[in-house]
N, CA, C and O atoms as CSV, one atom per row, in Angstrom:
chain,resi,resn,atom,element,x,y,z
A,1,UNK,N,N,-105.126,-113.817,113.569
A,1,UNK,CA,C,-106.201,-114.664,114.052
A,1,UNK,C,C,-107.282,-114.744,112.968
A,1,UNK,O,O,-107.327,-113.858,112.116
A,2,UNK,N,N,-108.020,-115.603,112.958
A,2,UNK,CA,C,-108.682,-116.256,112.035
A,2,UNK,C,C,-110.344,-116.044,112.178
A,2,UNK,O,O,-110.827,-116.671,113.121
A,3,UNK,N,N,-111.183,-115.339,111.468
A,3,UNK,CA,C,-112.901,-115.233,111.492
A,3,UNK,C,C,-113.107,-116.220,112.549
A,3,UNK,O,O,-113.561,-115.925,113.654
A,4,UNK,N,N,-112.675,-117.710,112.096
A,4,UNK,CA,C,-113.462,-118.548,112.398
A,4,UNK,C,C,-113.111,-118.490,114.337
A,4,UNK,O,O,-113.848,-118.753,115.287
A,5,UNK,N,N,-111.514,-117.975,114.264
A,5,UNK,CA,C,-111.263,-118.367,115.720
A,5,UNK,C,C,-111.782,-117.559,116.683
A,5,UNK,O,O,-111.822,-117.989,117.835
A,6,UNK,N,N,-112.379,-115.950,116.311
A,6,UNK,CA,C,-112.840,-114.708,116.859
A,6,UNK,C,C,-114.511,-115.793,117.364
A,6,UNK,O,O,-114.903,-116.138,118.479
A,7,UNK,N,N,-114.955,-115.974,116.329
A,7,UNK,CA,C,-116.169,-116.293,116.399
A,7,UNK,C,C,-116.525,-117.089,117.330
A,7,UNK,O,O,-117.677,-116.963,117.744
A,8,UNK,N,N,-115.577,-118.224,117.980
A,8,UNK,CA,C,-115.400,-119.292,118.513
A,8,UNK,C,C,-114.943,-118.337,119.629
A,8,UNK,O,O,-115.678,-118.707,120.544
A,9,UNK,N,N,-114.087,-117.200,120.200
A,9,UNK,CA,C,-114.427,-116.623,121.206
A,9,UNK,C,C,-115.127,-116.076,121.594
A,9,UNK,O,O,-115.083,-116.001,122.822
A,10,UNK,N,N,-116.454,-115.176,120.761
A,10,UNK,CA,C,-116.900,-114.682,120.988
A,10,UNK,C,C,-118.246,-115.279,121.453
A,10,UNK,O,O,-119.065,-114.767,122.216
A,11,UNK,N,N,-118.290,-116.312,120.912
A,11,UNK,CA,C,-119.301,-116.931,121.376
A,11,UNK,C,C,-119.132,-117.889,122.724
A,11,UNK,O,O,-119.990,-118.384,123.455
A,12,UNK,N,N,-118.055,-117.934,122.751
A,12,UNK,CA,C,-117.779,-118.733,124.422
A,12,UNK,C,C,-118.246,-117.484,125.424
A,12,UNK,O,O,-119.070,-117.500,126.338
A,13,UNK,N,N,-117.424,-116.402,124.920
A,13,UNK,CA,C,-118.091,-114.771,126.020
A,13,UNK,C,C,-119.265,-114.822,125.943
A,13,UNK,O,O,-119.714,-115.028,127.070
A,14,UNK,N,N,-120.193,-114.730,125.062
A,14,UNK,CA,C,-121.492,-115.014,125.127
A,14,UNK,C,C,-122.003,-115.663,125.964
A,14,UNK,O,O,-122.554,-115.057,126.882
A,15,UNK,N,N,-122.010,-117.225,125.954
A,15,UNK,CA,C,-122.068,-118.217,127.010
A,15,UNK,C,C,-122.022,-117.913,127.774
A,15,UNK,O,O,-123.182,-117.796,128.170
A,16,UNK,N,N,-121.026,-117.448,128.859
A,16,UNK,CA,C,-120.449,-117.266,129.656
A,16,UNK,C,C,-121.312,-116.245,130.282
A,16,UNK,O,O,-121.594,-116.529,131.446
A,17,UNK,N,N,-121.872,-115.004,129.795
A,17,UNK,CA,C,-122.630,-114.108,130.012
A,17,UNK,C,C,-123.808,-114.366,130.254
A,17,UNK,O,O,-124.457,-113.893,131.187
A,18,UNK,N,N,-124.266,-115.295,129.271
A,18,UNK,CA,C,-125.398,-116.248,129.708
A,18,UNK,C,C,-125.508,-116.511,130.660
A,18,UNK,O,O,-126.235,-115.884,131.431
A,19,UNK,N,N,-124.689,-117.765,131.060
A,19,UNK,CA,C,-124.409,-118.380,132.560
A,19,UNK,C,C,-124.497,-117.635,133.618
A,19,UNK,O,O,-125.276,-117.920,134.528
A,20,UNK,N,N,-123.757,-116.638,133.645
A,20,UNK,CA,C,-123.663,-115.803,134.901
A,20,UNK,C,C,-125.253,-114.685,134.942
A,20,UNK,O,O,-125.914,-114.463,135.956
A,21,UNK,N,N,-125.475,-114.267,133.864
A,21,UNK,CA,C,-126.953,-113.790,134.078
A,21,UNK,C,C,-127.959,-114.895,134.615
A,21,UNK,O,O,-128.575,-114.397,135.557
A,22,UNK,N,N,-128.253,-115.841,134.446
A,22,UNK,CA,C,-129.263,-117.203,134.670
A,22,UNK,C,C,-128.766,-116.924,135.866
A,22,UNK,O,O,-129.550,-116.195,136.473
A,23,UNK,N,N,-127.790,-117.183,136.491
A,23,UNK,CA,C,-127.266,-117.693,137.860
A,23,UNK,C,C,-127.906,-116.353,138.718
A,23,UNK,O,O,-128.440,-116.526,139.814
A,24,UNK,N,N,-127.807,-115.215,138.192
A,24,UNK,CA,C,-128.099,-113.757,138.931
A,24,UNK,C,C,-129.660,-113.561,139.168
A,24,UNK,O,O,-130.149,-113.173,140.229
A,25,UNK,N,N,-130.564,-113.980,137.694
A,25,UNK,CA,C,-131.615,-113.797,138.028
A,25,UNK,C,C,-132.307,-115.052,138.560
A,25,UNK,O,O,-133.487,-114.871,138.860
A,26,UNK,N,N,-131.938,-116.001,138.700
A,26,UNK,CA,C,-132.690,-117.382,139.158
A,26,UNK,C,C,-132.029,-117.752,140.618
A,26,UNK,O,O,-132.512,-118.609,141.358
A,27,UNK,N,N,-130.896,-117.009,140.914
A,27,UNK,CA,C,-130.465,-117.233,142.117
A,27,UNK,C,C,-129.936,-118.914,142.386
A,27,UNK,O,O,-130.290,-119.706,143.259
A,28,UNK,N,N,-129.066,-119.056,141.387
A,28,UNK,CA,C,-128.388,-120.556,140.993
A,28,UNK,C,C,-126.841,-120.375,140.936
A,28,UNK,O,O,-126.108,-119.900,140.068
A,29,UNK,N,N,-126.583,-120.956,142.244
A,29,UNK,CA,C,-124.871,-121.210,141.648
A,29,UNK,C,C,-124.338,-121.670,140.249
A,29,UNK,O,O,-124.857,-122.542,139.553
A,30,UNK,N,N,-123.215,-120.943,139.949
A,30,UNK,CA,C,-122.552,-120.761,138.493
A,30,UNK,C,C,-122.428,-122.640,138.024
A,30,UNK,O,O,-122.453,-122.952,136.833
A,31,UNK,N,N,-122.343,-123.353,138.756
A,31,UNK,CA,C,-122.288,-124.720,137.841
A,31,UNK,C,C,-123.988,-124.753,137.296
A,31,UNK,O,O,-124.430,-124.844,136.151
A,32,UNK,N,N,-124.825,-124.621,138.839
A,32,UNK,CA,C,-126.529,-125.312,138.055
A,32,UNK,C,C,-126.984,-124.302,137.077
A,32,UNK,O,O,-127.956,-124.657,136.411
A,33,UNK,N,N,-126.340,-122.714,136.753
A,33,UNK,CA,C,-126.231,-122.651,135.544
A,33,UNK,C,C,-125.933,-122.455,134.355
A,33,UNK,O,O,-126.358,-121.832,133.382
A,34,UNK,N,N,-125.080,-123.145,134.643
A,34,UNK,CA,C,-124.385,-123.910,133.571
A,34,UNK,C,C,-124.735,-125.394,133.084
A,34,UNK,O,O,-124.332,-125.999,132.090
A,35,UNK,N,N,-125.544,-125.757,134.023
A,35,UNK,CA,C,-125.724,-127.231,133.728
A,35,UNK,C,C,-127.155,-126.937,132.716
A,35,UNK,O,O,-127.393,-127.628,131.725
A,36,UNK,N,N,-127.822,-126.063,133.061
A,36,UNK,CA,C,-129.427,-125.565,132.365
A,36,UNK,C,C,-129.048,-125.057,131.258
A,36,UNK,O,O,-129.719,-125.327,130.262
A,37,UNK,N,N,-128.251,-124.465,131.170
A,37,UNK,CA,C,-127.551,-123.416,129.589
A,37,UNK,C,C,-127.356,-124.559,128.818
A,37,UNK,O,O,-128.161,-124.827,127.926
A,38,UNK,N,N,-126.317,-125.323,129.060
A,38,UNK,CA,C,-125.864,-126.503,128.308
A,38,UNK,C,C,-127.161,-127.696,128.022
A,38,UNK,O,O,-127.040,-128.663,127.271
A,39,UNK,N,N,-128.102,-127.432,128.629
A,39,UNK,CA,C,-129.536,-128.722,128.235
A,39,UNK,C,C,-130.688,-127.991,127.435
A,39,UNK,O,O,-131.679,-128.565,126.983
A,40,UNK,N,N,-130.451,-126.823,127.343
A,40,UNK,CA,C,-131.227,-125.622,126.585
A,40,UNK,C,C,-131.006,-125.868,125.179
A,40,UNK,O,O,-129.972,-126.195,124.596
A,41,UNK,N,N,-132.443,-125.599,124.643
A,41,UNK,CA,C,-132.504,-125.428,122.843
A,41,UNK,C,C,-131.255,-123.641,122.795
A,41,UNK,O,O,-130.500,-123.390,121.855
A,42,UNK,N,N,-131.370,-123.029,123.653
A,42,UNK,CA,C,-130.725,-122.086,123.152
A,42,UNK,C,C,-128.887,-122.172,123.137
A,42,UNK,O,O,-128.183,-121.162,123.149
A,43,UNK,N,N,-128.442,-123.344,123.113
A,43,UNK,CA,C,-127.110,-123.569,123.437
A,43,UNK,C,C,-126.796,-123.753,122.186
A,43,UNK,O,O,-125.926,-123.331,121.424
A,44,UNK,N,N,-127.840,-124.596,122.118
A,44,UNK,CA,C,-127.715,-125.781,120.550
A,44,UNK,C,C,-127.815,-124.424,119.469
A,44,UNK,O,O,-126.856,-124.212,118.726
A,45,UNK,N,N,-128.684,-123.778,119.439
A,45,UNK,CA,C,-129.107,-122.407,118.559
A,45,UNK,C,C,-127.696,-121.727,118.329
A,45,UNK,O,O,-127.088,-121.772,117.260
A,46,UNK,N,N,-127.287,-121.136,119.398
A,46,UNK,CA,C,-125.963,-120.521,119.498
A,46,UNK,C,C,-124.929,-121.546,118.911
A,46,UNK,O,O,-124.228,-120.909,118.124
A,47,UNK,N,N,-124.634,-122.518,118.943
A,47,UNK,CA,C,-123.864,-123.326,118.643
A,47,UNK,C,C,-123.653,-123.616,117.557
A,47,UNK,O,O,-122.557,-124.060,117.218
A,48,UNK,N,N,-124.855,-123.404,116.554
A,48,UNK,CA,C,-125.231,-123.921,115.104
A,48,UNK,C,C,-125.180,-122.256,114.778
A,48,UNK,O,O,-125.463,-122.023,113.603
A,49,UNK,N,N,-124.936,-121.295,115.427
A,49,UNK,CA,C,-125.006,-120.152,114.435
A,49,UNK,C,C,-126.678,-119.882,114.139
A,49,UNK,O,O,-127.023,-118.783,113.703
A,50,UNK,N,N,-127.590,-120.847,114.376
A,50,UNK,CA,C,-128.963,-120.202,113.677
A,50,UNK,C,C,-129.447,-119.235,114.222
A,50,UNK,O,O,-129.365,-118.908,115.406
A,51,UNK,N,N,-130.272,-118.455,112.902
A,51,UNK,CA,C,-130.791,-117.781,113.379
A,51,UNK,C,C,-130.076,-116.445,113.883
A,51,UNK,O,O,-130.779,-115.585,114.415
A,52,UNK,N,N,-129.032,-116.289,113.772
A,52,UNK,CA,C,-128.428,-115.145,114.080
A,52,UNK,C,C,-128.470,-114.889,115.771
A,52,UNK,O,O,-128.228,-113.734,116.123
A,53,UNK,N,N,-128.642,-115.480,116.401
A,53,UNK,CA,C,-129.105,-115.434,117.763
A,53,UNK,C,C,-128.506,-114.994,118.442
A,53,UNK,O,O,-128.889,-114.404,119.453
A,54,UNK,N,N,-126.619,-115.265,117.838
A,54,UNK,CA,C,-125.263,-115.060,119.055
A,54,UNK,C,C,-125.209,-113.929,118.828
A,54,UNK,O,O,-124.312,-113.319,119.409
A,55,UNK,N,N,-126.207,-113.074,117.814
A,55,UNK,CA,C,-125.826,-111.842,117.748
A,55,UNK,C,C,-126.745,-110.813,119.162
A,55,UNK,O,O,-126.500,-109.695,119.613
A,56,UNK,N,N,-127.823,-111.821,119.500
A,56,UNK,CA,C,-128.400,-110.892,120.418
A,56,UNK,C,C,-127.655,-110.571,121.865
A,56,UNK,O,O,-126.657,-111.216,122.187
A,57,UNK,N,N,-128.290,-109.373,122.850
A,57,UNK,CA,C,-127.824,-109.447,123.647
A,57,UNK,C,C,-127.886,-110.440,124.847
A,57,UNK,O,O,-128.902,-111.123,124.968
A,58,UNK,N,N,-126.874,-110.564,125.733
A,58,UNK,CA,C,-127.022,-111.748,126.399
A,58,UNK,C,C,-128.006,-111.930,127.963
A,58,UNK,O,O,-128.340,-112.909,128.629
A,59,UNK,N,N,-128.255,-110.277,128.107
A,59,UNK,CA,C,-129.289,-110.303,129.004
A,59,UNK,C,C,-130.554,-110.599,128.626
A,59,UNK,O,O,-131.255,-111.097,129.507
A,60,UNK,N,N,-131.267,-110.355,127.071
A,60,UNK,CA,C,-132.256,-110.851,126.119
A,60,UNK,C,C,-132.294,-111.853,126.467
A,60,UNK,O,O,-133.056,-112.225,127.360
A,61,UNK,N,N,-131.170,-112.866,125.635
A,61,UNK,CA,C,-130.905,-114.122,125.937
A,61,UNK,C,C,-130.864,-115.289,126.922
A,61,UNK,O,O,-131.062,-116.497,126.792
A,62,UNK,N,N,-130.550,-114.536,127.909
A,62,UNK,CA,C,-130.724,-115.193,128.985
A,62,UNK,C,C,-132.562,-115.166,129.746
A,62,UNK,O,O,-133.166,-116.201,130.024
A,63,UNK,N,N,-133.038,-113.992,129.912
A,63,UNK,CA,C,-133.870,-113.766,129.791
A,63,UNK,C,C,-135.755,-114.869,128.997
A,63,UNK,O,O,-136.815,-115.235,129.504
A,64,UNK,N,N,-135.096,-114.941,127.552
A,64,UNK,CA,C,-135.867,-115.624,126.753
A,64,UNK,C,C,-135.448,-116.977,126.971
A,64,UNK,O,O,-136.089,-117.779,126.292
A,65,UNK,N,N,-134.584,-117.468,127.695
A,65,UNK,CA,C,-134.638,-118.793,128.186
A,65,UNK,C,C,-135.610,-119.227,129.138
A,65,UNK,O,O,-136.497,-120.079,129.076
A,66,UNK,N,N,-135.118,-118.192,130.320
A,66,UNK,CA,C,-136.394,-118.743,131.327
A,66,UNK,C,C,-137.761,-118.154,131.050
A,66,UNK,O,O,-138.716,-118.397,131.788
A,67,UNK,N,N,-137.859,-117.293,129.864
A,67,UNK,CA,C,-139.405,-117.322,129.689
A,67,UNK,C,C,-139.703,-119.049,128.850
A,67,UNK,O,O,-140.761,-119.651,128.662
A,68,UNK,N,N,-138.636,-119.328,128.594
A,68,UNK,CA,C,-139.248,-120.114,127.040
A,68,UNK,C,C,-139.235,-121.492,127.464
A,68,UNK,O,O,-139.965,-122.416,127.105
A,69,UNK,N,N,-137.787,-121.465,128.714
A,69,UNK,CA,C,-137.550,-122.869,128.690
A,69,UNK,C,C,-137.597,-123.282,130.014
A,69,UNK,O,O,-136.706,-123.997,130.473
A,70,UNK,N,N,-138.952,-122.747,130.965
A,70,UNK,CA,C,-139.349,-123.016,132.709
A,70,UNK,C,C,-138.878,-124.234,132.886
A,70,UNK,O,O,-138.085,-124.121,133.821
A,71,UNK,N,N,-138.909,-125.827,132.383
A,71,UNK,CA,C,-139.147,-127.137,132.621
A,71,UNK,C,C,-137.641,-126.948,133.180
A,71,UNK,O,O,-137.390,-127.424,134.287
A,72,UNK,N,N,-136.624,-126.269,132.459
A,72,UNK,CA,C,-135.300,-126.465,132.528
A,72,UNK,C,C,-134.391,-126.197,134.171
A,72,UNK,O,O,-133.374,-126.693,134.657
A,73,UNK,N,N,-135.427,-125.116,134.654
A,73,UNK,CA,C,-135.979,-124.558,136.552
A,73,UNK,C,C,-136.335,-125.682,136.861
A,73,UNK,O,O,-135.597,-126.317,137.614
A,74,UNK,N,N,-137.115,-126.062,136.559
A,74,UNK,CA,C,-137.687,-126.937,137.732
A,74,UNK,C,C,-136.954,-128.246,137.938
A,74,UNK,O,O,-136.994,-128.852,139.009
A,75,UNK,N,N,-136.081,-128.785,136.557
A,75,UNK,CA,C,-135.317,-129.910,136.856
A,75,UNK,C,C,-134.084,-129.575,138.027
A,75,UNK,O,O,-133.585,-130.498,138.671
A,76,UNK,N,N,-133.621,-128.015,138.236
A,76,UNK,CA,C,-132.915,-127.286,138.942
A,76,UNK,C,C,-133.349,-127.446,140.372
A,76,UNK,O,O,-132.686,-128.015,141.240
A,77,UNK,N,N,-134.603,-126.853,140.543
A,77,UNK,CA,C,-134.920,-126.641,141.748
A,77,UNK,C,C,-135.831,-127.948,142.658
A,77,UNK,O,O,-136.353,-127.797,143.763
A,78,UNK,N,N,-135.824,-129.050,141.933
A,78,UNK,CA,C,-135.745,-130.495,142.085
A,78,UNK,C,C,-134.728,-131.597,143.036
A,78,UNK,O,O,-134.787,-132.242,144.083
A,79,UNK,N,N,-133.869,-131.350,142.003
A,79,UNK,CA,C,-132.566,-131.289,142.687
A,79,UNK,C,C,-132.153,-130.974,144.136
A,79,UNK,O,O,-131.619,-131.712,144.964
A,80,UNK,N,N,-132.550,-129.653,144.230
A,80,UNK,CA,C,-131.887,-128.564,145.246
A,80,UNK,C,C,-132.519,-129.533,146.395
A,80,UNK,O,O,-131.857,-130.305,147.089
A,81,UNK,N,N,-133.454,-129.408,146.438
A,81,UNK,CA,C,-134.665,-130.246,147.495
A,81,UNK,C,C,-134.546,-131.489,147.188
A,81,UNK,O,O,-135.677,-131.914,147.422
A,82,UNK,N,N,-133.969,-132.303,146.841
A,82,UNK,CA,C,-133.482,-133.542,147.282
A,82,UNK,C,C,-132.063,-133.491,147.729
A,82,UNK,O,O,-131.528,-134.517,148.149
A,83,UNK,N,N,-131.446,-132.408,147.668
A,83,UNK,CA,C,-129.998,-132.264,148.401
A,83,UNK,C,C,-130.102,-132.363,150.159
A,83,UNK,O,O,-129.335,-132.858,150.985
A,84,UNK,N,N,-131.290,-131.721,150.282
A,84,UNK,CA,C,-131.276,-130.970,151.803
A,84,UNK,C,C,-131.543,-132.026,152.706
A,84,UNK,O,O,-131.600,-131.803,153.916
């Protein structure tokens, strides 16, 4: 297996860890977040490698989203309340 192909898993596990932390501490089923992860500057970050970022941990990570990126909640919990 290949650097490049490890990297490309390891960073999907990442994600993934992401997702399911957001969902735990925001109390969001696993799609809405996933839908917030994926509209996040921190996807794009991870994605591009900058910054070394995929190296942090993913409870950090997840974490420094919803300090950094609230607007990304509220398009969430918007939603929710126009469902009901």
């Amino acid at each position: 297996m290949l650097k490049h192909d490890l990297d490309l898993i390891y960073k999907e596990n990442l994600e993934t860890d992401i997702v399911r932390r957001l969902a735990e501490i925001k109390n969001l089923d696993f799609r809405k977040a996933m839908d917030v992860y994926y509209k996040s500057r921190l996807s794009e970050q991870i994605y591009a490698g900058e910054y070394g970022i995929e190296n942090l941990d993913y409870k950090y990570l997840a974490e420094d989203l919803v300090e950094n990126e609230p607007e990304l909640f509220e398009t969430v919990k918007g939603s929710e309340t126009q469902n009901l």
